[in-house]
N, C-alpha and C positions, 0 to 999 in steps of 0.2 A: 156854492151854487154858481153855474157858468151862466155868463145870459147869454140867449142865443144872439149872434151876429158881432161877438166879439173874443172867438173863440180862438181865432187866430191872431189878432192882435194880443190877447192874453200869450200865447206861446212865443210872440217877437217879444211882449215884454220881457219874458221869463227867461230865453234867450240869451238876450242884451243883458241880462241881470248876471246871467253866469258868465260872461264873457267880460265884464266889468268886476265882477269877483274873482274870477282867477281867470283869467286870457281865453281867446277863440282856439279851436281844434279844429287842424283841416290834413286831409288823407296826403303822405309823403311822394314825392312825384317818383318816379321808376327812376333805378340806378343802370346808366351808361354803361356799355360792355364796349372797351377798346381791345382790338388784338394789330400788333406790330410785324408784319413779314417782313424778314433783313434776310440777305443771301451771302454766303461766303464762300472763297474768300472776296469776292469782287461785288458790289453794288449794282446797280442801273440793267438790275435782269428784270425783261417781265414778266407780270406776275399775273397767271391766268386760273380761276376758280370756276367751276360748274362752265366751261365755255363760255365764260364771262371775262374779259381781258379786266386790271383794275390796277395798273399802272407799275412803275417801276420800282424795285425796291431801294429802299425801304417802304413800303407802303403800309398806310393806316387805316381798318377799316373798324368802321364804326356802327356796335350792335349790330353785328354776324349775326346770323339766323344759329342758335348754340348746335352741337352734335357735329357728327364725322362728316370732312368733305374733303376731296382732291385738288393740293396747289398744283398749279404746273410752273416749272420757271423756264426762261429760254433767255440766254445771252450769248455771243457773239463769240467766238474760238472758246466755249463752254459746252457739253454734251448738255443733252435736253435732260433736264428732270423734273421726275412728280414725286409727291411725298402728302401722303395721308395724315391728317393735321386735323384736330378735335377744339372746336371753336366754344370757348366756357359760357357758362348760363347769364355770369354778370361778371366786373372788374375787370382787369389788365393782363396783358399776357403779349411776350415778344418769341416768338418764334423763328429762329432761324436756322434758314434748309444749306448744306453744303450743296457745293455745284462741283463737279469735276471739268478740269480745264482740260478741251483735245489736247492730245499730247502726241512730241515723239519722244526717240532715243537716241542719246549721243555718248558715246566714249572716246577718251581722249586718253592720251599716253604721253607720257615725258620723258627724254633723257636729259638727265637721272630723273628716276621714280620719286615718288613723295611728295609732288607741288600738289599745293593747291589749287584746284577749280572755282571760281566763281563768277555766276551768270551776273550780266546784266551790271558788274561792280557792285553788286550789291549779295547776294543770295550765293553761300556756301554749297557748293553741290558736293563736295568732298573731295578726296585727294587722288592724285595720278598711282597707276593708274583706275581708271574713271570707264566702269563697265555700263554702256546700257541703260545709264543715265536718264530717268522721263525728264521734257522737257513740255512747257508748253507752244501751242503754235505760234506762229509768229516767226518777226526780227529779233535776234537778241545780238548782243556781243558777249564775250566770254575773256576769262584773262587765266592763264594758268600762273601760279608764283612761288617761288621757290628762295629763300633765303640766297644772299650772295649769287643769283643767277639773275639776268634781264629777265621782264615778264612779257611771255609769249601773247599774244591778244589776235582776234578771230570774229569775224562775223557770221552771224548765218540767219538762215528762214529755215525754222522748221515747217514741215507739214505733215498733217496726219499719219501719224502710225509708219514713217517714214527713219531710218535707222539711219544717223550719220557717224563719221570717225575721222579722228584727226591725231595727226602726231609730229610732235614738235620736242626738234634739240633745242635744248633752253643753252642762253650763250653764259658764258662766267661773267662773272662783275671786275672789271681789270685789278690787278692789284700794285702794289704801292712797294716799289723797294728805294730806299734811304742807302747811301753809301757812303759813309765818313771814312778816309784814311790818312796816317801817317808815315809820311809826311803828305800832305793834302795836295792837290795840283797830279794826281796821278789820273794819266789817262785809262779811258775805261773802254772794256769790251764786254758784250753781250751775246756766248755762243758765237763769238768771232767776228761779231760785227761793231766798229767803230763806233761808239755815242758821243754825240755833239756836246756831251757835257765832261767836266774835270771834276774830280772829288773834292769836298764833296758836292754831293746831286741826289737827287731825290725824281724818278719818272716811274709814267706807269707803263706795268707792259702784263701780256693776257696771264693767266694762270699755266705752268707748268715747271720744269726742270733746266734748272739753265746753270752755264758756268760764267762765270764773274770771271773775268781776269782785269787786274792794273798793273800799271809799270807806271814809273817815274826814273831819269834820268839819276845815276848811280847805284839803282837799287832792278834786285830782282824781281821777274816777273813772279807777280803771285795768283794763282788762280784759285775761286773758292767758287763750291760746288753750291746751288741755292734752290729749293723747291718753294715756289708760292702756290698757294691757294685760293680759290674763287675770293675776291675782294678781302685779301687778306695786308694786313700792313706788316712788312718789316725794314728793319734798320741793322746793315752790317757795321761794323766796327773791325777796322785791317790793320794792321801794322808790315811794312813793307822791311825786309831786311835788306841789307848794304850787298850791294850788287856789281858785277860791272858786264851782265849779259848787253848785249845791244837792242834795241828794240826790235821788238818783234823775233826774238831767236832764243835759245832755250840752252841752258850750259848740260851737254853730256860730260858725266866728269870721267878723267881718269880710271883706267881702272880693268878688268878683263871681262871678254863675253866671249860666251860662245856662236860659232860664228860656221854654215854650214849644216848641211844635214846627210845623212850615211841612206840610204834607199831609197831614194827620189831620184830627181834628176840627176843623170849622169856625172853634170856638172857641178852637182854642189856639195860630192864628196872630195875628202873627208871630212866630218865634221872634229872641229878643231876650237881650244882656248886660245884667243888671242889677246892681249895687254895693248891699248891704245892710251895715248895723252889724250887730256882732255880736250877738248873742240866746241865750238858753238855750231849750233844746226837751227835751220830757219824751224818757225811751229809749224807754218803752211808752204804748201805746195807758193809759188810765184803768179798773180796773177795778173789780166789781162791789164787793169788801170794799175800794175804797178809796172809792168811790161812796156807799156806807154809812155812814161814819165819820164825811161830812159831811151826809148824808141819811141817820137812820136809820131812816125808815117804808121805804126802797129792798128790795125782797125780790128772792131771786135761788133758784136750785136750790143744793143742799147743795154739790154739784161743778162751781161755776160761780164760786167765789169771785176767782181766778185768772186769767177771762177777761175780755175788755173787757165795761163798761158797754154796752150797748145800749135801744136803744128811747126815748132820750134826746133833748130837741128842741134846737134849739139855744139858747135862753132859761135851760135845765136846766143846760145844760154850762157855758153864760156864769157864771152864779150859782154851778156850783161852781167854777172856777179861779180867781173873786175871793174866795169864803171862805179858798183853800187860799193864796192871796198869788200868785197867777199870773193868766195872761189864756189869750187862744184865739191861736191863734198864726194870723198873714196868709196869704192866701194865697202869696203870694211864699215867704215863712218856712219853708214848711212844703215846697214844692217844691224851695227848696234844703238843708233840711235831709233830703229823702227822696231827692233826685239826686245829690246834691253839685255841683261846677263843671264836668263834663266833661260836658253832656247827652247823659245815657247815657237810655236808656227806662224803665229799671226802676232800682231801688235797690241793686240786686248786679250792673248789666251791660248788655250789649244784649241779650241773646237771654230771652226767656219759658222758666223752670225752673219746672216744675208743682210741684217739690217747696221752691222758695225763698220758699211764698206758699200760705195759707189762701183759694181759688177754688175757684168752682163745688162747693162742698161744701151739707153740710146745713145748719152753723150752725158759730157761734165756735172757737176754743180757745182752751187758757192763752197767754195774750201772750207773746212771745217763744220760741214754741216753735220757729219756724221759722228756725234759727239761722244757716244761711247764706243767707238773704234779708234781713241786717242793710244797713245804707245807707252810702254812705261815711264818713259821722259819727256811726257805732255805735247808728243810732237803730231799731228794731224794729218789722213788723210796719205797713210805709208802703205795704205792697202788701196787698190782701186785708183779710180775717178782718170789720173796722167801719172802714165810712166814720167819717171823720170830720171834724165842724165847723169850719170857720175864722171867722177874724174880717170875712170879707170880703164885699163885695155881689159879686152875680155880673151883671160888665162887660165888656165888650168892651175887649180891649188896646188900646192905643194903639198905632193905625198899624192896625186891624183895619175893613176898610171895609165888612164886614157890619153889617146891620141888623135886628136882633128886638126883637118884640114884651115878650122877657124878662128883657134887661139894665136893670138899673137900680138903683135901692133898693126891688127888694118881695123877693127869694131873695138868700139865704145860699150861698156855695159849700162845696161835702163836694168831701173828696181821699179819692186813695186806695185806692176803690175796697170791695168787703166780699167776705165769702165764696159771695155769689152771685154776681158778675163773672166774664166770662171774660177770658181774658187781655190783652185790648184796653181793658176796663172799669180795669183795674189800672195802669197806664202811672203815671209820675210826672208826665204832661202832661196828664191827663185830668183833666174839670172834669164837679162832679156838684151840684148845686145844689137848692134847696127851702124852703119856707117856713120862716118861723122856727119856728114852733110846731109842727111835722111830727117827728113820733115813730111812724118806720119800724124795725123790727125790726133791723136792720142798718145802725143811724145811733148811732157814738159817737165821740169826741174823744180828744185829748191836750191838753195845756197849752204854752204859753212862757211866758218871764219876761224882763226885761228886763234888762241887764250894766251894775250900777251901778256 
């Protein structure tokens, strides 16, 4: 029986009674719905929903209204994007929208093909050549790289939808040549130029084709033929043989050539076998600082030291190869030291190489630069660049049944040919003759000597 006015006090009791016999019961509080907006590949876009802006991403919003709604993202040299994104009923959830970076395009090209591109030192855009390339906007720097070559490097600003191109000769990396020989203390030439050092020595110099020559005092001159490549290391190892050329002169040995050519110039029949002794003949043509050394009123241009003497008569040349302990070498001498025995037409061959021969140019250059136009007896520089004097009158062969007015004893013959000849002027059979006293721009000598 309840009494009235204690009805509810009955039900606190009854209450507190079950909540002391087994614990209170109360309704679970509603569960948090987090969703995460992140954008890539770049952060700090914002982040705009229902025309509502709501900060930059990564942004956290907390208990979205759940169902379909439209992000918008916007950041800064990025195209604008929206993207339809479905917000969950309860729990966690990260989202994130790519963004396209404005962009241009760039292609890049390399000599030689095959480097690598990469933006910014960091980011591989792939190898040369580099078509078309998307870039984003902006400053970037770029380095193109290629094994054993220098790395070309580049700035730029792209802008929108903007196509740019570049192209870069990549330089070689120097390489490394070692040169040990025996006996050591031999001096050394690089493609005919003097180096400050004696063997052995060790310098660098760019990548290509060169010829080595040494000499040492007793011994013969040896020349060896050397290819380097982009940052490549080598070490020759020589052995010089017992000599007694002079320096700087090259032994033509005994022995017969032919000498002469039958359908050409008038003058230069018959072609005939001749038997000469042996002789020494200079490599190179004579030039200006060595011209000098025995003449020093001789003036030349600063960048002329290097190349033949010219404008020399033959009187000038006689008087310098007997100061120096040499003479002017015969015409004979001088034909087989520039043809060798097989009468070939040129000094390197039969056939005329525009590039084995100083022709038809404007004026000189350094002697011996034209390095496969050497002669069969390694002498330089017997085609083109300066005629030059021989010891000889200019006569009619024996066995030549022409008759002029100009054989005799009044001209000197010049071989040879200079850098005003064309290729016909250049021949090893060709005869160029003139007074003695005649100082033509394009008139200079070499020396012989005789094998005692």
């Amino acid at each position: 029986m309840i009494v009235p006015g204690k009805k509810w006090s009955w039900l606190a009791g009854l209450l507190a009674a079950v909540c002391i016999a087994g614990g209170c019961f109360s309704a679970p509080p509603p569960r948090e719905t987090r969703v995460v907006i992140a954008s890539s590949p770049e952060q700090e876009a914002d982040v705009t929903i229902g025309d509502m802006p709501r900060g930059k991403t990564p942004v956290t919003l907390v208990n979205p209204p759940p169902g379909e709604t439209v992000a918008v993202l916007t950041r800064e040299n990025f195209e604008r994007t929206s993207k339809t994104i479905v917000f969950p009923d309860q729990g966690e959830e990260r989202i994130v929208i790519d963004m396209r970076p404005l962009r241009g395009y760039l292609t890049i090209e390399s000599t030689p093909a095959g480097a690598q591109v990469f933006l910014d030192g960091r980011e591989h855009l792939g190898n040369t050549p580099l078509t078309s390339k998307e870039v984003p906007i902006g400053k970037h720097t770029y380095e193109v790289r290629l094994d054993n070559y220098r790395t070309a490097t580049g700035e730029i600003e792209i802008k929108e939808d903007y196509r740019y191109q570049f192209a870069h000769v990549l330089a070689p990396k120097n390489a490394q040549l070692a040169v040990v020989s025996r006996p050591s203390g031999a001096k050394l030439w690089l493609n005919g130029e003097l180096l400050p050092q004696l063997s052995p020595a060790k310098f660098e110099v760019s990548p290509g084709d060169y010829i080595l020559t040494l000499y040492a005092k007793g011994y013969d001159k040896l020349e060896q033929p050397v290819v380097l490549g982009p940052n490549e290391s080598k070490t020759l190892e020589l052995v010089l043989t017992e000599g007694k050329a002079p320096e700087g002169m090259v032994l033509i040995p005994a022995g017969p050539f032919i000498m002469g050519l039958n359908g050409a110039s008038p003058d230069e029949k018959p072609q005939r076998t001749l038997e000469l002794p042996a002789f020494y003949m200079d490599q190179y043509e004579v030039t200006n600082a060595e011209f000098k050394s025995v003449f020093p009123d001789h003036v030349f241009p600063d960048d002329a030291k290097d190349k033949p003497v010219t404008g020399v008569s033959f009187v000038q040349a006689s008087a310098y190869a007997k100061a120096v302990g040499k003479r002017l070498p015969t015409e004979e001498e001088w034909e087989k030291a520039a043809r060798g025995t097989d009468g070939r037409e040129y000094p390197w061959g039969m056939e005329f190489v525009p590039e084995n021969c100083n022709s038809g140019s404007e004026g000189t250059i350094r002697v011996g630069r034209c390095r496969m136009g050497v002669s069969p007896f390694k002498c330089y520089d017997m085609a083109g660049n300066a005629y030059e004097w021989t010891a000889s009158w200019y006569q009619a062969y024996p066995g030549n049944p022409d008759v002029t007015k100009d054989y005799g004893q009044q001209f000197r013959v010049l071989r040879g040919g200079s850098y005003k000849s064309d290729r016909f002027g250049v021949r090893c059979a060709r005869r160029h003759y003139d007074h003695m006293e005649s100082r033509q721009p394009d008139y200079g000598f070499r020396c012989a000597k005789d094998v005692e």
